[in-house]
TIVEXMI-114969 format. One record per residue: residue in three letters; x, z, y of N, C-alpha, C in turn. Coordinates in steps of 0.2 Angstrom, whole numbers, plus 5000, padded with zeros to 4 digits. Layout:
# TIVEXMI-114969
ALAXZYXZYXZY;...
This chain:
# TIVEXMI-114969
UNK500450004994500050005000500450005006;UNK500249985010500549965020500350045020;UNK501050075024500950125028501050125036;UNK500450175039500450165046501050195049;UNK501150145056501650165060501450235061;UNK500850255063500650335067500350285074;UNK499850335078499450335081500150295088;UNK499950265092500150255098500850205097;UNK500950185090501650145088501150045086;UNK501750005083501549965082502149935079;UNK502049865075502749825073502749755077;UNK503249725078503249665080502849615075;UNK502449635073501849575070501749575066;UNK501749555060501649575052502249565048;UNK502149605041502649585037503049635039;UNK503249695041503649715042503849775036;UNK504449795036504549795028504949875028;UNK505149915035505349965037505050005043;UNK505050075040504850115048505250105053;UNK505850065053506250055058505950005063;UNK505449965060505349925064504749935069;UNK504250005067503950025072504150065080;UNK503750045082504150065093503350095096;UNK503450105102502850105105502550045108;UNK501950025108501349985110501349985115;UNK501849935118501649945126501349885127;UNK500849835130500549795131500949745132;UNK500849675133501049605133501349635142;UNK501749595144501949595149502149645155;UNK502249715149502549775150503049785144;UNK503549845145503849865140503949955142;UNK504049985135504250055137504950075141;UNK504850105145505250155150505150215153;UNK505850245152505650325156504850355155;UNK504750345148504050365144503550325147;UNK503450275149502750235151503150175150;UNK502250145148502350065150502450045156;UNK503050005159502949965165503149905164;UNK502749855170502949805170503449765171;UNK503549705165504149675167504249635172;UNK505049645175505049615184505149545184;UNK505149525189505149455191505749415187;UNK505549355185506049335182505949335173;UNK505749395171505849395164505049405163;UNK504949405156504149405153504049445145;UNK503649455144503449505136503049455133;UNK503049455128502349435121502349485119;UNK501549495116501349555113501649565108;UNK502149565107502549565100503149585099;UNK503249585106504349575108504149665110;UNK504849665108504949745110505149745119;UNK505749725121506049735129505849645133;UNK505849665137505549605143506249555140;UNK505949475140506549435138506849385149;UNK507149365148507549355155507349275152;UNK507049255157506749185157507449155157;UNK507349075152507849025152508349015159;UNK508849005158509449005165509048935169;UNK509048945178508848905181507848915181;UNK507848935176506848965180506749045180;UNK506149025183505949115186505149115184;UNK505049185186504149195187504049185193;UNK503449205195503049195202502849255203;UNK502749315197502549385197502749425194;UNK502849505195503049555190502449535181;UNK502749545177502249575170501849505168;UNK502449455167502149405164502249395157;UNK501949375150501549375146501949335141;UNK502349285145502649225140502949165143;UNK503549135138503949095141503749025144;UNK503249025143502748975147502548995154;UNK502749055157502649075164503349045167;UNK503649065164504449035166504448965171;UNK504648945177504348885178505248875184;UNK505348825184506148815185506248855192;UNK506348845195506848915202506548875208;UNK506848795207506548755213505748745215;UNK505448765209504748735206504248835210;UNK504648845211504248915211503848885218;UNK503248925217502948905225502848845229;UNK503148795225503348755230502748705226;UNK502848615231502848575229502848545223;UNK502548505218502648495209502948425211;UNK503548405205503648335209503548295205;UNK503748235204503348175200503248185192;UNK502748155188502748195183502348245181;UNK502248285186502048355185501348365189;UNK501048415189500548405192500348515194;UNK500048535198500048615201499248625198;UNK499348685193498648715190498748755196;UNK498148735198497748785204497748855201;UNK497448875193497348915191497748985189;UNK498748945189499148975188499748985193;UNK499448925198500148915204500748895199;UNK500848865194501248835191501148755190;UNK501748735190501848655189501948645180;UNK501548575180501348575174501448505170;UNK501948465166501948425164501248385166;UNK501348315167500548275167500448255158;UNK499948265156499848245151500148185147;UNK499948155141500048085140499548055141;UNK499547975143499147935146499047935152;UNK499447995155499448005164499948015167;UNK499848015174500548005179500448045187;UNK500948075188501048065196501648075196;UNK501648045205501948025210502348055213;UNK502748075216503148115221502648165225;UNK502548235227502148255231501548295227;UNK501448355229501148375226500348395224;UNK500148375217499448345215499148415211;UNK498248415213498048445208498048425200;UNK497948365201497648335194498148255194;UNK498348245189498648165186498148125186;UNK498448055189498048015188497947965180;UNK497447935178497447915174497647845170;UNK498047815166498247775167497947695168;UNK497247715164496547655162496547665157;UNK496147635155495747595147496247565142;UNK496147585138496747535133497347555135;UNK497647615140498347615142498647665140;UNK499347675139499547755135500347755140;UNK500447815141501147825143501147895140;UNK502047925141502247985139501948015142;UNK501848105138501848155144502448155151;UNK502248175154502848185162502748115164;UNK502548075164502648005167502548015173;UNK503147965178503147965184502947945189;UNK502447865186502247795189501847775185;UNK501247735186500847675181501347645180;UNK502047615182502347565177502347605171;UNK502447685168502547705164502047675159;UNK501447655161500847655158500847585155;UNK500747575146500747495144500247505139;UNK500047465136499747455131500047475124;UNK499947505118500147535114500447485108;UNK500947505107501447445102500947415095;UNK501147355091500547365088500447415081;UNK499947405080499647445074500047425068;UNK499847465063500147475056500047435053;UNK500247395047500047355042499547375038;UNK499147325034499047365027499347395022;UNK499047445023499647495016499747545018;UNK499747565025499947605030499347615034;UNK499747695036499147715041499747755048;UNK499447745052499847795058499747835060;UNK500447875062500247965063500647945070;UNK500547995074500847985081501347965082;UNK502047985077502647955078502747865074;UNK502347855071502647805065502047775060;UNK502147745057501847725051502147755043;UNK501447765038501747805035501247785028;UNK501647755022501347745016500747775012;UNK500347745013499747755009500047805003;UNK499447865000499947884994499547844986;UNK499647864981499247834974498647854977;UNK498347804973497447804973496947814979;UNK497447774984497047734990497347704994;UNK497047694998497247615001497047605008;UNK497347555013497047565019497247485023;UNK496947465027496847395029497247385036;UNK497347335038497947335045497647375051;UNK498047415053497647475061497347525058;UNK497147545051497147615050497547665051;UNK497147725051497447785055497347845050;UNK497147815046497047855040496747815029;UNK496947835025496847785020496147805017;UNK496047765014495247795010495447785004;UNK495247834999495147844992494847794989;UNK495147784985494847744978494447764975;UNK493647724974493147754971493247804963;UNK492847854964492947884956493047844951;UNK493647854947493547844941494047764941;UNK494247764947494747714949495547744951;UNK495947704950496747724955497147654956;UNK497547664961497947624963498547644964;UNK499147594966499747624966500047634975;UNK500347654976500547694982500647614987;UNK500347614994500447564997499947524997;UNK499447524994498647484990498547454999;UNK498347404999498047355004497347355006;UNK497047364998496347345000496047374993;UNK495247384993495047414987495247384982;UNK495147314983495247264976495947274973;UNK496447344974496747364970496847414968;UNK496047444969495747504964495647504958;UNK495947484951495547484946495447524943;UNK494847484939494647564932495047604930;UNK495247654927495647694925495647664918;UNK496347634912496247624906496447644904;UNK496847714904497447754902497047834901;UNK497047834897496747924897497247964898;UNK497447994902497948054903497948124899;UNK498348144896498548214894498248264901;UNK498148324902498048354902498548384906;UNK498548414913499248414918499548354918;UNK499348294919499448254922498848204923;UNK498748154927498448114930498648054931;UNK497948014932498047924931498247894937;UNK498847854938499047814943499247754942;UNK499047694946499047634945499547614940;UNK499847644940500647624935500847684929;UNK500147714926500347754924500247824923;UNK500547884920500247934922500748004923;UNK500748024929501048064932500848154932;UNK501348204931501248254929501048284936;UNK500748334935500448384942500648414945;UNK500848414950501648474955501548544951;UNK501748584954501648654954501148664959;UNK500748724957500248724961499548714960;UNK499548664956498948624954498948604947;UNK498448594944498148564939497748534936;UNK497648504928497148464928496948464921;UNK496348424918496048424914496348354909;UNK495948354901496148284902495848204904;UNK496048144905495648104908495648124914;UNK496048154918496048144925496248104929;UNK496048084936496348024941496748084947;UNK496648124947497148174952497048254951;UNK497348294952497648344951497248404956;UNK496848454953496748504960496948554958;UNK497148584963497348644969497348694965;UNK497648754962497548814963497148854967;UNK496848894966496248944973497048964976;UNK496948984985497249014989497549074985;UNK498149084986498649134986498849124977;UNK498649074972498749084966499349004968;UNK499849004961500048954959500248964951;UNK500648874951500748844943501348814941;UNK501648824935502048774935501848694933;UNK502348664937502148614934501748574928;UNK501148524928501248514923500548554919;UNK500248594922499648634920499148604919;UNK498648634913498048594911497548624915;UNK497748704917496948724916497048774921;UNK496548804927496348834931496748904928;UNK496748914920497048994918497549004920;UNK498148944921498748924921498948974929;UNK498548944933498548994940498449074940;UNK499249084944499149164944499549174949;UNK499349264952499649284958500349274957;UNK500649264964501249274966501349334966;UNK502049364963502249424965502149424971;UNK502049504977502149524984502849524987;UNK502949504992503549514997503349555001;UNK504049575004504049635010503549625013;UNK503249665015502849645021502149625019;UNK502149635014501349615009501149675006;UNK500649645003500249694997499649654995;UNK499649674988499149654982498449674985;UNK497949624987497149664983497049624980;UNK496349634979495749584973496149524976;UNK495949494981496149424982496849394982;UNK497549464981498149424981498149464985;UNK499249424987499449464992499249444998;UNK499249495003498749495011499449535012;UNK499749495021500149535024500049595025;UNK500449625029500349705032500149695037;UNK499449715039499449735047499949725052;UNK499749725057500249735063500149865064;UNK500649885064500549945064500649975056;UNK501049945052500949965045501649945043;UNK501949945036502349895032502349925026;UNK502849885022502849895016503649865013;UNK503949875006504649865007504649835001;UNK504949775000504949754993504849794988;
């Protein structure tokens, strides 16, 4: 069982695996001193989580005593003033604010980025509409796009030119990695053992973690917090993970330790 810090203590977040790691609870954007919470000074910031005020990266500052997080940090030039191209003044924060992607400003300082139009995409920070173009083309079949790249369709589905994601091969069908189009879905003709499953080329064994019956076309899951070795036929095959520091066992597996608690291998 997780043992409690004591009344008015806390750990830096879960998991914690020693009494040593308990302190006092001082709130997000204060730290303990000379026996009270006070605020951290200008310049540096807390997360509910950190023990001492951390000294914002070299070259930025705060706007306030007892700020909350490294996202308050805003460059030394940038404090109070003017936002410059690129960026744009949350009214909300008095801080300067990367312009989203698909937007832009100018020199001078804006509440809100302009937009690029219809059909147009630029970086975050952009400093000009010339930043703004049309979007390279699309993916082939076989492939689908994730924001950085195009990326192989996996076994037992498939996806046509400019998808963004692949679509499954009807039940009872499979295909092999890279499939273009349903029409190289077929039947399944191969019966599978048992901890492995049917793929266009054959039949491949079930990661860990997962299992399968026989005649299967794909491989499911483990329930949360169980696993398998590879290679399993059957739901029984799943079982708890041993607990690590900073856990403990219930009914449903292992569940971190509180924040205010730990536990030790």
């Amino acid at each position: 069982n997780c043992e409690s810090c004591g009344e008015g203590y806390t750990t830096a977040g879960k998991g914690s695996s020693s009494p040593f790691d308990c302190f006092v609870d001082c709130p997000a954007g204060t730290t303990f001193y000379g026996g009270e919470c006070i605020s951290c000074p200008k310049g540096t910031y807390k997360t509910a989580s950190s023990i001492t005020c951390s000294v914002c990266p070299e070259g930025k500052t705060t706007n306030f005593q007892g700020q909350k997080s490294e996202e308050d940090c805003i460059p030394e030039s940038r404090a109070f003033a003017d936002c410059g191209a690129g960026t744009y003044r949350d009214e909300a924060t008095l801080k300067c604010e990367d312009c989203p992607a698909n937007t832009y400003s100018e020199e001078g300082a804006v509440s809100e980025c302009y937009s690029c139009g219809s059909g147009l995409v630029s970086p975050p920070a952009s400093i000009s509409e010339f930043n703004c173009s049309y979007p390279s083309e699309s993916c082939e079949a076989g492939l689908y796009r994730t924001v950085d790249e195009c990326v192989q369709c996996p076994v037992n589905t498939f996806s046509e030119a400019g998808a963004t994601q692949c679509t499954p091969c009807p039940e009872g069908s499979s295909s092999p990695a890279g499939s273009t189009s349903e029409a190289a879905c077929t039947a399944v003709t191969v019966t599978c053992k048992a901890g492995s499953f049917a793929t266009g080329s054959g039949c491949e064994e079930c990661s860990a973690g997962t299992f399968s019956g026989d005649g299967a076309t794909e491989c499911s899951p483990c329930p949360e917090g169980k696993t398998s070795p590879p290679g399993s036929s059957s739901e029984d095959d799943c079982d708890w993970a041993a607990c690590s520091a900073g856990s403990h066992m219930t009914d449903s597996g292992c569940q971190v330790c509180p924040a205010g608690s730990f536990s030790e291998a």
